[in-house]
C-alpha positions in Angstrom: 159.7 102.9 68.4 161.0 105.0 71.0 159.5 106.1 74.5 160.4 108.6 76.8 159.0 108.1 80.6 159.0 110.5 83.0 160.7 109.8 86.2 162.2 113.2 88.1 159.7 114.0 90.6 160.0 113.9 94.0 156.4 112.1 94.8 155.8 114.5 97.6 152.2 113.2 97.4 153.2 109.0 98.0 155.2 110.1 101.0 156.2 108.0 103.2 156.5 105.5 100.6 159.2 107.7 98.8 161.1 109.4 101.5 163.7 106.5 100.3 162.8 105.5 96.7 162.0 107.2 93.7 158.0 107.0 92.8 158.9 104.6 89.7 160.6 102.3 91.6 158.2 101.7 94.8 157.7 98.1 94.3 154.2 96.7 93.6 153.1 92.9 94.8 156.3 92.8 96.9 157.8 91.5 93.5 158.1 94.5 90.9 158.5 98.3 90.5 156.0 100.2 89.2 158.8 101.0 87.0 160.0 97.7 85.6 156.4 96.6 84.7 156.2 99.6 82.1 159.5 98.7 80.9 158.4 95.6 80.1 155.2 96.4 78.6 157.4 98.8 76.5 159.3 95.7 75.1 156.6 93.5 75.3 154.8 96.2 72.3 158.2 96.3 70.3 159.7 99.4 71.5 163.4 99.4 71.3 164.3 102.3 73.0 163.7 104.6 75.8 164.8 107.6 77.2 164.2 108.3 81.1 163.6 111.7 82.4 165.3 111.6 86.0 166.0 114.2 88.7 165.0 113.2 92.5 166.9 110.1 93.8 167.7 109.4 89.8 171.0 107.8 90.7 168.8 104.9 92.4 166.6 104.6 89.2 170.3 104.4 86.9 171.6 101.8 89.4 168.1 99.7 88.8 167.5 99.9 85.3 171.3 99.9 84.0 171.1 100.0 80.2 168.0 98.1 80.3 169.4 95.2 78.5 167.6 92.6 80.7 164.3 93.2 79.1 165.8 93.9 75.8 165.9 97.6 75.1 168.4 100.2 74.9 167.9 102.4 77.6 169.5 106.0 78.1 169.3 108.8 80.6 168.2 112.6 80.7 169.1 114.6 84.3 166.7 117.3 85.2 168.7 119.7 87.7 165.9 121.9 88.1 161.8 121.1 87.7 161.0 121.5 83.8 156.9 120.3 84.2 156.0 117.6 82.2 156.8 118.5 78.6 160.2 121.0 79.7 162.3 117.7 79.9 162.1 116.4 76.2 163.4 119.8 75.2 166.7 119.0 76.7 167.0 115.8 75.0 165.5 116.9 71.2 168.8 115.6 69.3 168.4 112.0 70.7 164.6 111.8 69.7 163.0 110.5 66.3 160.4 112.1 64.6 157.2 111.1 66.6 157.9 109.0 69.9 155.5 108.0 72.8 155.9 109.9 76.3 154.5 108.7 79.4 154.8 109.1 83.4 156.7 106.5 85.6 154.4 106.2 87.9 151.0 104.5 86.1 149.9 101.0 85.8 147.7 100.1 82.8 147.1 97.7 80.2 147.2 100.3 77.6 148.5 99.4 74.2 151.8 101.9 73.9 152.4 101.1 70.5 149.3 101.7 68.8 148.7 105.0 71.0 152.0 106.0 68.8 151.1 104.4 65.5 147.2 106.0 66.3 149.2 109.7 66.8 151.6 109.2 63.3 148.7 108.7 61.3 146.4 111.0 63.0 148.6 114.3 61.8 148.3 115.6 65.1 150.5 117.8 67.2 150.0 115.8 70.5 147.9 112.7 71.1 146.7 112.4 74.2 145.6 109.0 75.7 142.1 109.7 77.9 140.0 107.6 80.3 136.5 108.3 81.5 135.7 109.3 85.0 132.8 110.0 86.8 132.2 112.3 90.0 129.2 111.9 92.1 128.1 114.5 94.3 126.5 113.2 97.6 124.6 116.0 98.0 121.4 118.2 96.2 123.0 120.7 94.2 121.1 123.9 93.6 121.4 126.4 91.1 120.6 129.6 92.5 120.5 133.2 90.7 119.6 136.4 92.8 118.7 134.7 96.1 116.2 132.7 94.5 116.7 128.3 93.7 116.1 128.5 90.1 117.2 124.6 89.5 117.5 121.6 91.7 119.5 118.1 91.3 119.7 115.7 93.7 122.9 114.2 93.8 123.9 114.4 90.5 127.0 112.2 88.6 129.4 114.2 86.5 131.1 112.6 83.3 134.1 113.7 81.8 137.3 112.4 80.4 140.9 112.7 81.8 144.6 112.7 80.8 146.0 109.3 81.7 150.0 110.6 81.4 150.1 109.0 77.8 150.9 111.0 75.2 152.2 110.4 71.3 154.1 113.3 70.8 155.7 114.9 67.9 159.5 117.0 67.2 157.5 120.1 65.3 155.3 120.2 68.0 158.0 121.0 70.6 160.3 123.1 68.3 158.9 126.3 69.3 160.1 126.0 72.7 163.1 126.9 74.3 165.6 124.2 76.0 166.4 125.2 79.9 163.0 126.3 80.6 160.3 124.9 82.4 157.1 123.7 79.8 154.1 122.3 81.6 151.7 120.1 79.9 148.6 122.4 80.9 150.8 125.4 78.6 151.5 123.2 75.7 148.0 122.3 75.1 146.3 125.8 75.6 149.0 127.0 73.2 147.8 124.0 70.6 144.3 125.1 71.3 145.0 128.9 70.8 146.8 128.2 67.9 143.5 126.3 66.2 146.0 122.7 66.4 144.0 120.4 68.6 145.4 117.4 70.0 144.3 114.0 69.3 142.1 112.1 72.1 143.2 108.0 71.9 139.8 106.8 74.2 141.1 104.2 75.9 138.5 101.9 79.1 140.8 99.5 80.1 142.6 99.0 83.2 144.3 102.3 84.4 145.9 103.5 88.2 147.7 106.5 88.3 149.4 105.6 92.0 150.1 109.6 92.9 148.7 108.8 96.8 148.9 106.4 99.6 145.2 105.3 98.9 146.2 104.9 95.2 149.3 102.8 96.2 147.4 100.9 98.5 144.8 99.8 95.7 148.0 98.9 93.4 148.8 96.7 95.7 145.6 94.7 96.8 144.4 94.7 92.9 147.7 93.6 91.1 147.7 89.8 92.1 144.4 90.1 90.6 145.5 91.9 87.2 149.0 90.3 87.1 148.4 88.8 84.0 146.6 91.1 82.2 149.6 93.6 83.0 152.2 91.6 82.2 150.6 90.0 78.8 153.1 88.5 76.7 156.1 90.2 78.8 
């Protein structure tokens, strides 16, 4: 099983925290990078293998992670000169990649089980599978429907469900052959085009434990929860 994690961006968003470090590699409990944990969670599921997408500061990340040896996979690297979105990277670096293969952002910490999200996406026959947790949005206010000056409708501070990427994705070589190398291929593109083209992706539900840490607040709450969560992070790593 081979992964690919996505690690160029420069985290404009977790500034200060990465005027100096990459995103992946901010370290969480004072102890590990944000990085390293999902390395060992890789290993930990039975991959062997990983690519790593890098771009800002990357030369820090290659100095860290070496050829990943110390948590028992073969690790190699892809350079992203100029911003290729989410998906534009794995064009570059289509030779090196088997037939279906996880993808992923640096920057998440969950308990998700990598492996089966890609055995769930082989068997499934779809073009992308996309891992999704629910979320929910109150509104602290009344929210009115109005329609030609008049309120028509009235809810007072309503809760909205829905479901969101968590960065995971099972991905697959036909699905990106289309595409040309070199250019920029956001996620948001490559799913309209699936949906256009009447090829749906595959939604893995997933309700576990999930942090995306793209802000200060986020990093903040990494921090504070991960002593708690330690071992349910780090499971059989």
């Amino acid at each position: 099983m081979h992964a690919v994690i996505l690690a160029g961006g420069k985290g404009v968003r977790l500034r200060p925290y990465t005027t100096a470090l990459p995103k992946p590699l901010v370290p969480i409990g004072d102890q590990h990078a944000i990085l390293e944990i999902v390395l060992r969670q890789l290993a930990s599921a039975g991959f062997s293998s990983c690519t790593i997408a890098i771009g800002h500061l990357g030369h820090i990340i290659r100095a860290y992670v070496g050829n990943g040896s110390r948590w028992g996979l073969r690790v190699g690297y892809s350079t992203e000169d100029s911003p290729l979105g989410t998906m534009g990277p794995l064009l570059t670096m289509m030779d090196r990649l088997p037939e279906h293969f996880l993808v992923m952002n640096g920057d998440i910490l969950t308990d998700l089980d990598y492996a089966d999200v890609l055995n769930n996406h082989r068997s499934s026959g779809a073009p992308l599978t996309i891992a999704t947790y629910a979320r929910e949005v109150r509104i602290d206010f009344g929210v009115l429907t109005t329609e030609s000056e008049r309120v028509v409708a009235f809810t007072e501070k309503p809760s909205i469900d829905y479901r969101v990427s968590m960065g995971v994705y099972g991905v697959s070589r036909d699905t990106l052959a289309p595409y040309t190398p070199g250019l920029p291929l956001g996620f948001d593109e490559l799913v309209l085009d699936l949906l256009k083209a009447q090829t749906p992706p595959h939604a893995y539900e997933f309700d576990g434990y999930w942090l995306d840490i793209g802000r200060p607040d986020d990093y903040d709450r990494a921090n504070a929860e991960f002593t708690t969560h330690r071992s349910l992070l780090l499971k059989g790593a």
